[in-house]
gemmi code that builds the backbone of each chain (N, CA, C; Angstrom):
import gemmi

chains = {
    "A": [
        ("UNK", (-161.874, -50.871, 82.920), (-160.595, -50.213, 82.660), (-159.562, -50.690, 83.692)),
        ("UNK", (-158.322, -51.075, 83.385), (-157.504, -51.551, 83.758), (-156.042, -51.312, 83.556)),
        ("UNK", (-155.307, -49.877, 84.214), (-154.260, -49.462, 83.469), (-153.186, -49.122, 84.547)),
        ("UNK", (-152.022, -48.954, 84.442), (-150.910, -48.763, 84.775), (-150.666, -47.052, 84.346)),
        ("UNK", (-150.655, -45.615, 85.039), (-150.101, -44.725, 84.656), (-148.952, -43.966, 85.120)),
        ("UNK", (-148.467, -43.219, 84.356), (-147.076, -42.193, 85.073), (-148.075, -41.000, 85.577)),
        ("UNK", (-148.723, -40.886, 84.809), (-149.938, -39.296, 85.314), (-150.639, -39.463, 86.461)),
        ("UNK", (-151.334, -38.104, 86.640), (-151.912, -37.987, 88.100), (-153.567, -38.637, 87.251)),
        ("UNK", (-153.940, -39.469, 88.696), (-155.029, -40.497, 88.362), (-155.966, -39.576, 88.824)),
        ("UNK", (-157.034, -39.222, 87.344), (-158.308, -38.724, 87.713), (-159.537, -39.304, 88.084)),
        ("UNK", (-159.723, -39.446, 89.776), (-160.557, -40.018, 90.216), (-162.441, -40.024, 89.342)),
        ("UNK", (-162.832, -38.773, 89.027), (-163.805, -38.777, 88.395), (-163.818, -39.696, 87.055)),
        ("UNK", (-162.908, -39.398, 86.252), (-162.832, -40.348, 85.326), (-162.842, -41.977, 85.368)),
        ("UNK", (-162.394, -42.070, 86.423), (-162.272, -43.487, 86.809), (-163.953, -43.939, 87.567)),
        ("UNK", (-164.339, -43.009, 88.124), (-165.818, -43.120, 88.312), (-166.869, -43.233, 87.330)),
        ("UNK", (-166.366, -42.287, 86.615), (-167.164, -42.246, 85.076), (-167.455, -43.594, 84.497)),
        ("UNK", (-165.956, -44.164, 84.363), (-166.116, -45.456, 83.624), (-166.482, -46.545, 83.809)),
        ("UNK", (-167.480, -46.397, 85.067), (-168.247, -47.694, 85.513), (-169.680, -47.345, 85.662)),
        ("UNK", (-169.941, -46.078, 85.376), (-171.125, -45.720, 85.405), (-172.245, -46.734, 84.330)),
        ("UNK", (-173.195, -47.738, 84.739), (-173.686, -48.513, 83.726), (-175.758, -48.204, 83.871)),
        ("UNK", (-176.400, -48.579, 83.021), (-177.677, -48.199, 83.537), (-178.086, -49.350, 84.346)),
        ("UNK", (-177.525, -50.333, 84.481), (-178.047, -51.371, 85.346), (-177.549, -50.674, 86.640)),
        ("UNK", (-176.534, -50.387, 87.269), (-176.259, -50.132, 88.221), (-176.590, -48.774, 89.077)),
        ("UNK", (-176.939, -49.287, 90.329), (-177.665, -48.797, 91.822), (-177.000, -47.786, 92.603)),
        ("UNK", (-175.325, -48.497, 92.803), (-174.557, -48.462, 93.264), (-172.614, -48.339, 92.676)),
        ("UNK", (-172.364, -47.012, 92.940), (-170.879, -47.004, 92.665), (-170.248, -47.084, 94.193)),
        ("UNK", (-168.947, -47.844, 94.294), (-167.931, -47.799, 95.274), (-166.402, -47.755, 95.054)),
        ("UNK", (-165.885, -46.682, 94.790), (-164.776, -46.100, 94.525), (-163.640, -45.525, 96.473)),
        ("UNK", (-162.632, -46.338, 95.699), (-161.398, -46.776, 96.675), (-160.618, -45.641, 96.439)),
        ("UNK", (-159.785, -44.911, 96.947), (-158.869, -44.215, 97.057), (-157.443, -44.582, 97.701)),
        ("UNK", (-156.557, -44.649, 97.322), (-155.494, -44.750, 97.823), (-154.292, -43.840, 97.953)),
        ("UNK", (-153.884, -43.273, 99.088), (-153.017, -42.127, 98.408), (-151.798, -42.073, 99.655)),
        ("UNK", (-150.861, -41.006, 98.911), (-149.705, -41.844, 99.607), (-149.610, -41.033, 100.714)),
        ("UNK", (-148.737, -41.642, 102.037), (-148.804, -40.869, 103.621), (-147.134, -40.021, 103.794)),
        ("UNK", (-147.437, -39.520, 104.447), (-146.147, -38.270, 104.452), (-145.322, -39.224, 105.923)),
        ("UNK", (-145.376, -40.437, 106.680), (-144.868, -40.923, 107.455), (-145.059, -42.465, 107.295)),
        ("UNK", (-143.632, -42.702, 107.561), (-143.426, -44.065, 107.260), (-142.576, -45.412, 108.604)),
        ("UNK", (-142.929, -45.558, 109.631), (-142.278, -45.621, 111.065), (-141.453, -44.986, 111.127)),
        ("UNK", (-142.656, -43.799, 112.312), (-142.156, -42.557, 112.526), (-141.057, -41.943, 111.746)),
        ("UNK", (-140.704, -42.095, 110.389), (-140.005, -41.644, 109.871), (-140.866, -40.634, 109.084)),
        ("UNK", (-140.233, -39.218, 108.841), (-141.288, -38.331, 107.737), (-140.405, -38.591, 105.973)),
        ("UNK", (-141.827, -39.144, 105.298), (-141.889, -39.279, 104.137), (-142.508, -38.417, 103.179)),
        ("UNK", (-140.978, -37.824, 102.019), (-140.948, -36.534, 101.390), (-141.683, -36.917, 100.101)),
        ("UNK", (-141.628, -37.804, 99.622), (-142.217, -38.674, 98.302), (-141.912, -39.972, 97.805)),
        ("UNK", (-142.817, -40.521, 96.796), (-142.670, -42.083, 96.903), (-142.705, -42.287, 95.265)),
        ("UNK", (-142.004, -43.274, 95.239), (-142.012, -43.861, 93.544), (-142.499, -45.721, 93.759)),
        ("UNK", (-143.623, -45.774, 92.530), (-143.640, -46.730, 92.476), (-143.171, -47.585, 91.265)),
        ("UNK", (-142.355, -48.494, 91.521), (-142.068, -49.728, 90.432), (-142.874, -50.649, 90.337)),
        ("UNK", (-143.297, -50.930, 89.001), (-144.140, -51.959, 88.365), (-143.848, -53.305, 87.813)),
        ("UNK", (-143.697, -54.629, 87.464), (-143.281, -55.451, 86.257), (-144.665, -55.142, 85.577)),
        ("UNK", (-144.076, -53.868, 84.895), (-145.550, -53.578, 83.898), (-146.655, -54.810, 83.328)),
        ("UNK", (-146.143, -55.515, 82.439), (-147.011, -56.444, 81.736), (-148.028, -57.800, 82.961)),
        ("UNK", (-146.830, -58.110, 83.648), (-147.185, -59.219, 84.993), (-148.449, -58.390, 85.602)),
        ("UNK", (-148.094, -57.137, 85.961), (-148.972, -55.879, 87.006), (-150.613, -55.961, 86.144)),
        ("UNK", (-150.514, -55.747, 85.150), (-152.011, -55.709, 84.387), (-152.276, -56.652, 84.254)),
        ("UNK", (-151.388, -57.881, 83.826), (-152.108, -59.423, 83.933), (-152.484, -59.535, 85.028)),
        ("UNK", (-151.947, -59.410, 86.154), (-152.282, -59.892, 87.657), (-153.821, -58.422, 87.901)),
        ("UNK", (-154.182, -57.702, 87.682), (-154.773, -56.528, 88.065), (-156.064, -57.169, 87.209)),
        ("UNK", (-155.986, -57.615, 86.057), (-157.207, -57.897, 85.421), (-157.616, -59.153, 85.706)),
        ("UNK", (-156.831, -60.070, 86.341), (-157.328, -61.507, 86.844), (-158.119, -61.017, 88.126)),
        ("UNK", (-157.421, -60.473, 89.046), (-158.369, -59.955, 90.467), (-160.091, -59.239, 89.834)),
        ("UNK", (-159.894, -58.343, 89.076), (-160.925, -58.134, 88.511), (-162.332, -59.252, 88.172)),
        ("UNK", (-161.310, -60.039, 87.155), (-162.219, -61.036, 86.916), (-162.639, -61.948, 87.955)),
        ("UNK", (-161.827, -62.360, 89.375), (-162.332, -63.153, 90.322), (-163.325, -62.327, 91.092)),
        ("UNK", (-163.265, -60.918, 91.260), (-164.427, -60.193, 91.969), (-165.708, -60.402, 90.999)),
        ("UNK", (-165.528, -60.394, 89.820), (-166.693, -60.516, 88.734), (-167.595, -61.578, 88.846)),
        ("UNK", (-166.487, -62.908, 89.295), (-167.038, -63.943, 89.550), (-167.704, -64.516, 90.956)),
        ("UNK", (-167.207, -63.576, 91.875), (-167.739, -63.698, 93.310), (-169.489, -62.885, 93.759)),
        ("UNK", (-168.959, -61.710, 92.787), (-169.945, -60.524, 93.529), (-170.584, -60.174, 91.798)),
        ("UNK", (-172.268, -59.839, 91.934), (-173.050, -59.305, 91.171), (-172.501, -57.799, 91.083)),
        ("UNK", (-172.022, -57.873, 89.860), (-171.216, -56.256, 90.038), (-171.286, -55.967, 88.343)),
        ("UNK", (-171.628, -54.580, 87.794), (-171.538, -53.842, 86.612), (-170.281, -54.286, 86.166)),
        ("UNK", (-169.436, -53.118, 86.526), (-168.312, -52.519, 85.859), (-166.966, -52.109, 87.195)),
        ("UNK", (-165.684, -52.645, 86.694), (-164.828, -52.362, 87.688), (-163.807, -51.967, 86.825)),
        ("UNK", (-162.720, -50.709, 87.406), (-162.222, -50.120, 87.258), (-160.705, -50.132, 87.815)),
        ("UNK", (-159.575, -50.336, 87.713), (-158.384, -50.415, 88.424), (-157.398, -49.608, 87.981)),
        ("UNK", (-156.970, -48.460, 88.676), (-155.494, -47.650, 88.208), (-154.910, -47.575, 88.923)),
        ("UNK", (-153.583, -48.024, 88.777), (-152.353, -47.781, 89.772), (-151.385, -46.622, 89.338)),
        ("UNK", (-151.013, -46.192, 90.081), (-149.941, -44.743, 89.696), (-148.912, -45.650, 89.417)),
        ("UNK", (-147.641, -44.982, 88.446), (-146.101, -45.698, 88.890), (-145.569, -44.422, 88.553)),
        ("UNK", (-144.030, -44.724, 88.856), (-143.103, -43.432, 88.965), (-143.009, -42.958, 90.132)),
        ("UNK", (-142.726, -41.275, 90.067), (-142.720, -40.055, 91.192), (-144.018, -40.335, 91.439)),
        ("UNK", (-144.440, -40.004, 92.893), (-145.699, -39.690, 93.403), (-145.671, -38.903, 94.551)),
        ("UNK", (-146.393, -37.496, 94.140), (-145.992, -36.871, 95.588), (-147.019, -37.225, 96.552)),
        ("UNK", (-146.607, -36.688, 97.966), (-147.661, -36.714, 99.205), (-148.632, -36.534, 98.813)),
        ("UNK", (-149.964, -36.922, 99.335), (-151.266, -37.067, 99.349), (-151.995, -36.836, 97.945)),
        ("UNK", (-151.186, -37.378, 97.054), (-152.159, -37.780, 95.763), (-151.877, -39.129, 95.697)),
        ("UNK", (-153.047, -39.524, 94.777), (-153.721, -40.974, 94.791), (-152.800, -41.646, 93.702)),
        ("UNK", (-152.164, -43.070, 94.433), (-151.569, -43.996, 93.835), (-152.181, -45.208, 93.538)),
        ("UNK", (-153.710, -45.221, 93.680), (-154.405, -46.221, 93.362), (-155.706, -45.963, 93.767)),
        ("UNK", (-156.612, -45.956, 92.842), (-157.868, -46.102, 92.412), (-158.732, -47.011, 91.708)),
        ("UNK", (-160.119, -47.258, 92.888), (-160.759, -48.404, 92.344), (-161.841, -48.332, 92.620)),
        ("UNK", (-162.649, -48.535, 91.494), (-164.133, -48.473, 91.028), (-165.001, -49.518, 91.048)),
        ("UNK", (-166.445, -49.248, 91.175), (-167.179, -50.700, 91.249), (-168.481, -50.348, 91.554)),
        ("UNK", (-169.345, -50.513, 89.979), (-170.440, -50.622, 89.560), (-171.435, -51.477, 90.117)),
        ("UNK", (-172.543, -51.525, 90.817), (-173.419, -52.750, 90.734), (-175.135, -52.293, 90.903)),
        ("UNK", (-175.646, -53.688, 91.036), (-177.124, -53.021, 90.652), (-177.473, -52.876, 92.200)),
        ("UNK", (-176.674, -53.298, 93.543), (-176.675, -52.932, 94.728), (-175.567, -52.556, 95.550)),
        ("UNK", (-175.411, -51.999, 96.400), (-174.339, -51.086, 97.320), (-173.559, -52.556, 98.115)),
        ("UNK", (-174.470, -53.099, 98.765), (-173.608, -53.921, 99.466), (-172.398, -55.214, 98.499)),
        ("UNK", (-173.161, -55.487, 97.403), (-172.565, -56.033, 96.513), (-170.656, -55.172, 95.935)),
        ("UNK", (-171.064, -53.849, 96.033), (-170.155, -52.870, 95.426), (-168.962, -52.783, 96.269)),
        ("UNK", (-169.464, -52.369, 97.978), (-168.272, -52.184, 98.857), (-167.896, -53.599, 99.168)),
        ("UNK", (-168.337, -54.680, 99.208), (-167.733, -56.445, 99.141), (-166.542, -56.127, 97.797)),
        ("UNK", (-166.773, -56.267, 96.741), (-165.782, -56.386, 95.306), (-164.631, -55.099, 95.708)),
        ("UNK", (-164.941, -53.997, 96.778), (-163.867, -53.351, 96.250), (-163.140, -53.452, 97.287)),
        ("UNK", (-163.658, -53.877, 98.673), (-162.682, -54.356, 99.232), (-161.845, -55.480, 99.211)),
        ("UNK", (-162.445, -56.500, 98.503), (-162.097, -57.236, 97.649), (-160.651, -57.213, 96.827)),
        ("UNK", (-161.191, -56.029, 96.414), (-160.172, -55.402, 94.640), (-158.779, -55.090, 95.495)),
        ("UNK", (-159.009, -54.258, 96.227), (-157.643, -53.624, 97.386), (-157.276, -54.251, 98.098)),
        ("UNK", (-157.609, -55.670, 98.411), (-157.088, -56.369, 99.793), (-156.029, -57.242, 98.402)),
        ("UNK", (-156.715, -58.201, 97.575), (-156.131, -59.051, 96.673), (-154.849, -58.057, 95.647)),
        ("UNK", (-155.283, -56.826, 95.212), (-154.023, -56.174, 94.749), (-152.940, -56.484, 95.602)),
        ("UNK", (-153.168, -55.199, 96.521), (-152.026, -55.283, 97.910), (-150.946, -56.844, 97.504)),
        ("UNK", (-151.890, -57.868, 97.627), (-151.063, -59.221, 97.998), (-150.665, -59.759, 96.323)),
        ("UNK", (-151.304, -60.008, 95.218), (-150.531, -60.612, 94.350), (-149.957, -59.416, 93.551)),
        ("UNK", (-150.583, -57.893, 93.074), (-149.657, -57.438, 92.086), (-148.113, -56.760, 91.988)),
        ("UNK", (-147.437, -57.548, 91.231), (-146.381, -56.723, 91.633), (-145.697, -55.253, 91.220)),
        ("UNK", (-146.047, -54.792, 92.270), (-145.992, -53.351, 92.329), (-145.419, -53.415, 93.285)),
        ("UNK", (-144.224, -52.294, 93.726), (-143.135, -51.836, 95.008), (-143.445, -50.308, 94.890)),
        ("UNK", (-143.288, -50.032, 96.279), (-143.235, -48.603, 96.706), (-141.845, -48.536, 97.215)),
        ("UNK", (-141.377, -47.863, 96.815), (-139.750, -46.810, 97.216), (-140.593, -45.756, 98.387)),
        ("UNK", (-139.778, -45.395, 99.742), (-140.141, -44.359, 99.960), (-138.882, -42.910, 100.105)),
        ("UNK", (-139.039, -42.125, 99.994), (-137.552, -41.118, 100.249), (-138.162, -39.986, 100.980)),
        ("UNK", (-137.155, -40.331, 102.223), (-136.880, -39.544, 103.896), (-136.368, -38.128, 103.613)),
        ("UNK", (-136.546, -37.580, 103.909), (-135.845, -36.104, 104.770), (-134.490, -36.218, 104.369)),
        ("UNK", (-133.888, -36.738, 104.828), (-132.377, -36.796, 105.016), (-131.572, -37.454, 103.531)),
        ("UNK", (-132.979, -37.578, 102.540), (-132.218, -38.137, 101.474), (-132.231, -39.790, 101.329)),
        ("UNK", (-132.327, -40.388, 102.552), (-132.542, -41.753, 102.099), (-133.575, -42.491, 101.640)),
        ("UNK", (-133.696, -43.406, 100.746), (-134.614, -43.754, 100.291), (-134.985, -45.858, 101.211)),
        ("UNK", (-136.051, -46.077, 100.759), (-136.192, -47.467, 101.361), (-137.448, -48.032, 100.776)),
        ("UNK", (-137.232, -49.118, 99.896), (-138.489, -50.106, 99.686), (-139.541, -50.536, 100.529)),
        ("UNK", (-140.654, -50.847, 100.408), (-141.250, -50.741, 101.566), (-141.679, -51.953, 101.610)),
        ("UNK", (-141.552, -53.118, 102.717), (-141.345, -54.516, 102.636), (-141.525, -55.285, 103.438)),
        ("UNK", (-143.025, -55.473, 102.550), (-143.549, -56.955, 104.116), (-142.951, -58.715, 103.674)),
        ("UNK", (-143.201, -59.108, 104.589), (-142.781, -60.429, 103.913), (-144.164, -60.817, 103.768)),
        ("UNK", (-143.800, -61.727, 102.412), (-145.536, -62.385, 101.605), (-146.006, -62.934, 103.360)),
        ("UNK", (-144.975, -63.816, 103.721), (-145.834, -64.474, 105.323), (-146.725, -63.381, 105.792)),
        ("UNK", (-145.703, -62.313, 106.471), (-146.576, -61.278, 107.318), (-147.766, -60.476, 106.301)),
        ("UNK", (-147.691, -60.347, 105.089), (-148.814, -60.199, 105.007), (-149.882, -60.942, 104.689)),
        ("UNK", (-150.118, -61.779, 104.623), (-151.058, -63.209, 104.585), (-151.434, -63.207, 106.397)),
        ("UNK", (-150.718, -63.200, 107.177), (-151.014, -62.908, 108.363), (-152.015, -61.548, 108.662)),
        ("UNK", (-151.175, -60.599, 108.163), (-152.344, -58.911, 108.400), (-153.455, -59.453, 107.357)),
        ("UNK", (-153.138, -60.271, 106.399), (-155.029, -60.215, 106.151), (-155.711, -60.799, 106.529)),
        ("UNK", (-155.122, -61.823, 107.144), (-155.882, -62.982, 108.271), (-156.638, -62.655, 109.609)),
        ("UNK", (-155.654, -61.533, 109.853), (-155.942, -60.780, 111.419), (-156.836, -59.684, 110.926)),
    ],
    "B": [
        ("UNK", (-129.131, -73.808, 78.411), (-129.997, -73.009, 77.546), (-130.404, -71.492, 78.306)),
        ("UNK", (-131.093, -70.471, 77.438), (-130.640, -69.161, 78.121), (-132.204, -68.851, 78.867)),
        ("UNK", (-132.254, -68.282, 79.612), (-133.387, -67.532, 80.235), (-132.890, -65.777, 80.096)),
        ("UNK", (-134.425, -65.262, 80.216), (-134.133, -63.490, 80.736), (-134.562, -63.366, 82.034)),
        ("UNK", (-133.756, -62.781, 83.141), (-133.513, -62.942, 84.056), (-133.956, -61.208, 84.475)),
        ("UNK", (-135.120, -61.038, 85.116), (-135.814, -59.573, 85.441), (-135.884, -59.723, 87.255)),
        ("UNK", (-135.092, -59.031, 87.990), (-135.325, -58.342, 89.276), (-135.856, -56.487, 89.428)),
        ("UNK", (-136.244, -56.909, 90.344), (-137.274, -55.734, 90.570), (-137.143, -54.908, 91.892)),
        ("UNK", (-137.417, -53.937, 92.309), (-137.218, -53.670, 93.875), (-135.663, -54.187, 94.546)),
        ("UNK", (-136.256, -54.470, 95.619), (-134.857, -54.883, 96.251), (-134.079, -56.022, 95.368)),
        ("UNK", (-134.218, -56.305, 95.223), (-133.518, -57.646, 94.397), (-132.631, -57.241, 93.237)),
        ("UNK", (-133.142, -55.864, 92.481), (-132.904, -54.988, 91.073), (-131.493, -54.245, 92.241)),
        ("UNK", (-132.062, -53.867, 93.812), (-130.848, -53.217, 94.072), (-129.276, -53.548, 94.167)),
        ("UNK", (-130.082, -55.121, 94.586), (-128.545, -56.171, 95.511), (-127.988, -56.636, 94.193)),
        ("UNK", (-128.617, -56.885, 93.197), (-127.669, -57.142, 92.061), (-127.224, -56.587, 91.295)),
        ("UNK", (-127.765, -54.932, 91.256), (-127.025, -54.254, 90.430), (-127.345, -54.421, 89.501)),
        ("UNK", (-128.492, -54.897, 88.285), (-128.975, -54.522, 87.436), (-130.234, -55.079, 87.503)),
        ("UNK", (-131.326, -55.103, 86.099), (-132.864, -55.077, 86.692), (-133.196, -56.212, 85.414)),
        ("UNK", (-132.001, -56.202, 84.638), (-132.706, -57.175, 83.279), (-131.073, -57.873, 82.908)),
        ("UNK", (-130.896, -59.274, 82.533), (-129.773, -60.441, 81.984), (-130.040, -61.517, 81.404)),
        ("UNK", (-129.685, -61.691, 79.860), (-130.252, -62.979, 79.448), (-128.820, -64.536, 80.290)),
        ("UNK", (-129.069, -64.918, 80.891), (-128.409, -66.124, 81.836), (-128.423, -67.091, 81.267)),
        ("UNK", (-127.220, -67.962, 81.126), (-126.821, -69.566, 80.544), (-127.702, -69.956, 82.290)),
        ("UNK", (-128.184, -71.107, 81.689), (-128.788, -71.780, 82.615), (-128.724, -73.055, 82.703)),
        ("UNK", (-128.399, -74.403, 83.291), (-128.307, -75.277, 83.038), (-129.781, -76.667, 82.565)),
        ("UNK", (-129.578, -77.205, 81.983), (-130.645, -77.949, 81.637), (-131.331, -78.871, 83.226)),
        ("UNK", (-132.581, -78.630, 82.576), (-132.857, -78.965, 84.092), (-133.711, -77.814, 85.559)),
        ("UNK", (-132.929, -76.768, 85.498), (-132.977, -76.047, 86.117), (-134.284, -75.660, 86.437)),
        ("UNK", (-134.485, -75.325, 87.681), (-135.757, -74.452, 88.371), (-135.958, -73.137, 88.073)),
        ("UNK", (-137.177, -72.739, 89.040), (-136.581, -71.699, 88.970), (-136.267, -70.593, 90.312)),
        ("UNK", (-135.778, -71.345, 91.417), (-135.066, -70.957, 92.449), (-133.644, -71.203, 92.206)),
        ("UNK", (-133.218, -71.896, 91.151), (-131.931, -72.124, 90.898), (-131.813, -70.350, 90.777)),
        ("UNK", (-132.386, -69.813, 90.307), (-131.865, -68.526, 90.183), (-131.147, -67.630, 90.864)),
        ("UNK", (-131.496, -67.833, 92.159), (-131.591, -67.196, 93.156), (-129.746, -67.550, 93.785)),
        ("UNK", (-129.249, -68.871, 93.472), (-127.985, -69.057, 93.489), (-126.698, -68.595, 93.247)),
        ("UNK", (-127.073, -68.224, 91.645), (-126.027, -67.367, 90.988), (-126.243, -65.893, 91.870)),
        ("UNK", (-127.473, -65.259, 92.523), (-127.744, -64.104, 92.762), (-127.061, -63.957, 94.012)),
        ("UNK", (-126.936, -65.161, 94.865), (-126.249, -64.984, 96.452), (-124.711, -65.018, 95.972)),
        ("UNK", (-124.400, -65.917, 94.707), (-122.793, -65.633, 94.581), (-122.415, -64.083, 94.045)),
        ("UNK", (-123.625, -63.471, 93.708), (-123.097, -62.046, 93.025), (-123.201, -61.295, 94.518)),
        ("UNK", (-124.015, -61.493, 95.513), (-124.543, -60.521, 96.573), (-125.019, -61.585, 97.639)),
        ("UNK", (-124.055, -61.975, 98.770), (-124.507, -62.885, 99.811), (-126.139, -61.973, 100.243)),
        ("UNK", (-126.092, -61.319, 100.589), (-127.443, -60.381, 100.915), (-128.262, -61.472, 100.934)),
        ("UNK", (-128.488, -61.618, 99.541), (-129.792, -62.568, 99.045), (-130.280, -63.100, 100.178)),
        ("UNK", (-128.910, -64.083, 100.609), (-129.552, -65.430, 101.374), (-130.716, -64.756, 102.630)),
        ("UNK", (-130.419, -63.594, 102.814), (-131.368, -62.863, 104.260), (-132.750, -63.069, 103.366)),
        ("UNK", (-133.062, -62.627, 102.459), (-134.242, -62.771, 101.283), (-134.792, -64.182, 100.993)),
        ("UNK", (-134.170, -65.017, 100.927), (-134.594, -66.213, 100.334), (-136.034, -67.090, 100.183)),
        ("UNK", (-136.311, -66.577, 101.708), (-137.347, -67.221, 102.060), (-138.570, -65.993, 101.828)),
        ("UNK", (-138.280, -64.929, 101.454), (-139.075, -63.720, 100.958), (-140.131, -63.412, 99.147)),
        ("UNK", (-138.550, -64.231, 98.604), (-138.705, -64.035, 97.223), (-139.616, -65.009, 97.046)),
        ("UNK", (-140.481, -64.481, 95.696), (-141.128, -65.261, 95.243), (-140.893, -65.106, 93.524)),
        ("UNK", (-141.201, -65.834, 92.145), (-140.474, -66.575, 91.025), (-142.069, -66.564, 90.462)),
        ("UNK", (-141.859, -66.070, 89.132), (-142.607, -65.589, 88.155), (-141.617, -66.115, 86.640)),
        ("UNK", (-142.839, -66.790, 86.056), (-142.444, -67.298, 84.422), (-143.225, -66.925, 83.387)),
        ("UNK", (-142.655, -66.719, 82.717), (-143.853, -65.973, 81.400), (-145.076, -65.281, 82.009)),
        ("UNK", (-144.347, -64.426, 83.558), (-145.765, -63.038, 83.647), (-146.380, -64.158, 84.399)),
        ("UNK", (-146.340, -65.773, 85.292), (-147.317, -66.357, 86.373), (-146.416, -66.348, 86.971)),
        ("UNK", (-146.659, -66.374, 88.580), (-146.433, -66.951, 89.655), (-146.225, -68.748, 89.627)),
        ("UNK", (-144.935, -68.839, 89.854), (-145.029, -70.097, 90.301), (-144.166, -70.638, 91.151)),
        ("UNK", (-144.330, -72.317, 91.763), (-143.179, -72.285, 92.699), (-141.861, -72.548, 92.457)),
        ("UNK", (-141.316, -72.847, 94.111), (-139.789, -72.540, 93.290), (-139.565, -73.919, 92.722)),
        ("UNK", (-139.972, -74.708, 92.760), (-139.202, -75.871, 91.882), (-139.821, -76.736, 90.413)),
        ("UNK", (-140.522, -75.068, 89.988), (-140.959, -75.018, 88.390), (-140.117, -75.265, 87.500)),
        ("UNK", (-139.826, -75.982, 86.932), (-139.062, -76.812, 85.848), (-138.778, -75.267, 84.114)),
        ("UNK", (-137.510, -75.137, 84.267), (-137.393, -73.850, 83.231), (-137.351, -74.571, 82.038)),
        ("UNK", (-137.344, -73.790, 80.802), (-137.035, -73.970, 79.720), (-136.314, -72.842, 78.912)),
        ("UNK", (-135.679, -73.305, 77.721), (-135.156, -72.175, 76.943), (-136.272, -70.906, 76.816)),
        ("UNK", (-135.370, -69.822, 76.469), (-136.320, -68.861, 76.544), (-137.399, -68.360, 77.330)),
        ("UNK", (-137.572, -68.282, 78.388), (-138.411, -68.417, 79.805), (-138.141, -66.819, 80.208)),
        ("UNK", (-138.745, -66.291, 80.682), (-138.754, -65.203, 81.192), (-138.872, -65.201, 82.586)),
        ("UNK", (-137.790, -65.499, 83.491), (-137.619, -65.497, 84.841), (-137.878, -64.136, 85.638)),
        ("UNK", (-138.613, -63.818, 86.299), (-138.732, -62.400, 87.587), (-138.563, -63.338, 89.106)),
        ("UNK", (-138.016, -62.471, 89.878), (-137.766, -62.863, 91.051), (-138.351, -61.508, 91.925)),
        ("UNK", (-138.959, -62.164, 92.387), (-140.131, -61.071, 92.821), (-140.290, -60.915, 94.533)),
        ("UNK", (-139.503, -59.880, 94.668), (-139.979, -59.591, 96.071), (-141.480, -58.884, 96.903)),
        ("UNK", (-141.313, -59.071, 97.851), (-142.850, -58.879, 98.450), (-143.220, -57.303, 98.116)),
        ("UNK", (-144.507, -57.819, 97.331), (-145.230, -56.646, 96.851), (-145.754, -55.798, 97.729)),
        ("UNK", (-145.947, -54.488, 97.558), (-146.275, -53.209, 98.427), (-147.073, -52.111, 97.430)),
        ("UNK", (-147.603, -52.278, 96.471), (-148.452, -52.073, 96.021), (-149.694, -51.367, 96.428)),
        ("UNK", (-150.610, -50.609, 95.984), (-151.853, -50.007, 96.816), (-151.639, -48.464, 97.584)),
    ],
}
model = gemmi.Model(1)
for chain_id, residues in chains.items():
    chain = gemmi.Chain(chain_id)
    for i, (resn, *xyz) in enumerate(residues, 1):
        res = gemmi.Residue()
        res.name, res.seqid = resn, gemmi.SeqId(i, " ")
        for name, pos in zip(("N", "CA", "C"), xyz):
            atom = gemmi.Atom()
            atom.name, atom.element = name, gemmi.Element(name[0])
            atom.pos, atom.b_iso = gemmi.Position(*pos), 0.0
            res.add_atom(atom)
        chain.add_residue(res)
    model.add_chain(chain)
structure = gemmi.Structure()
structure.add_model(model)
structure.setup_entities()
């Protein structure tokens, strides 16, 4: 499963759907959003998608973990829209017939999102202002290097 | 010949809209884009070296050769996750 939603992402469900009888091992990612953003306090966050690009790019990462790591079933949901504090804007699943195989693909799944899909986070401050949140592709190719 | 011309994030902000079908000249890249975007909003040029250029939904670089009907995104650094 591989989807883009406006709704609140039900982690169980997303667990559910990798549940396979071959597999040993589930490893499910959580992502959820932080109430501070340098030292700034952050009231809520919206995310923007290029919808169609976002699932093409979300199901290719998929398929390169498929092809790296002995793995069941993988799972990818990203929130878009409003998202309030500390609910999950991204969730990710990962079936296999062993554990170590499972947490490899999903860190995997979350390091390679992060960097090719395009997805933006808005964040909006206290005071009303809002701000994209914005690494440069360099610096982050660097934080995953480091 | 025309392209559709999709910014997103910051890029959707500095230009003031998020979707434009654009006369484009024959020939054209697709960092040419990014030209007309610094004459609408010098801004850009601080970006330049940020953005990255998407065609029919791939990634590619900037001096990908366009065609009619092309679906141009100019894609700033993803934050995603």
């Amino acid at each position: 499963m591989v989807q883009l939603t406006k709704n609140r992402i039900e982690t169980e469900e997303v667990l559910r759907s990798v549940i396979a009888p071959e597999s040993g091992a589930v490893n499910v990612f959580v992502g959820t959003t932080r109430n501070h953003s340098n030292g700034r306090r952050v009231t809520s966050l919206e995310y923007e998608a290029y919808e169609p690009m976002a699932v093409k790019m979300m199901e290719r990462v998929v398929r390169e973990a498929q092809g790296r790591w002995d793995v069941s079933r993988i799972s990818v949901v990203h929130r878009i829209g409003k998202v309030n504090i500390g609910e999950s804007s991204v969730v990710i699943a990962v079936s296999s017939p062993h554990r170590d195989e499972a947490f490899q693909a999903c860190r995997f799944l979350i390091d390679r999102l992060k960097q090719v899909v395009p997805i933006w986070k808005r964040e909006f401050f206290e005071d009303g202002s809002s701000e994209w949140s914005l690494q440069s592709h360099e610096q982050e190719t660097a934080t995953q290097a480091g | 010949m025309q392209i559709k011309l999709k910014l997103f994030s910051i890029a959707k902000d500095l230009a003031g809209f998020d979707e434009k079908v654009v006369e484009v000249s024959q020939g054209s890249v697709a960092e040419d884009v990014l030209e007309s975007l610094i004459r609408s909003n010098a801004k850009f040029v601080d970006w330049k070296k940020s953005l990255r250029y998407a065609v029919n939904l791939e990634y590619v670089h900037g001096d990908f050769r366009l065609k009619d009907g092309d679906e141009v995104a100019v894609i700033p650094p993803v934050s995603g996750g």
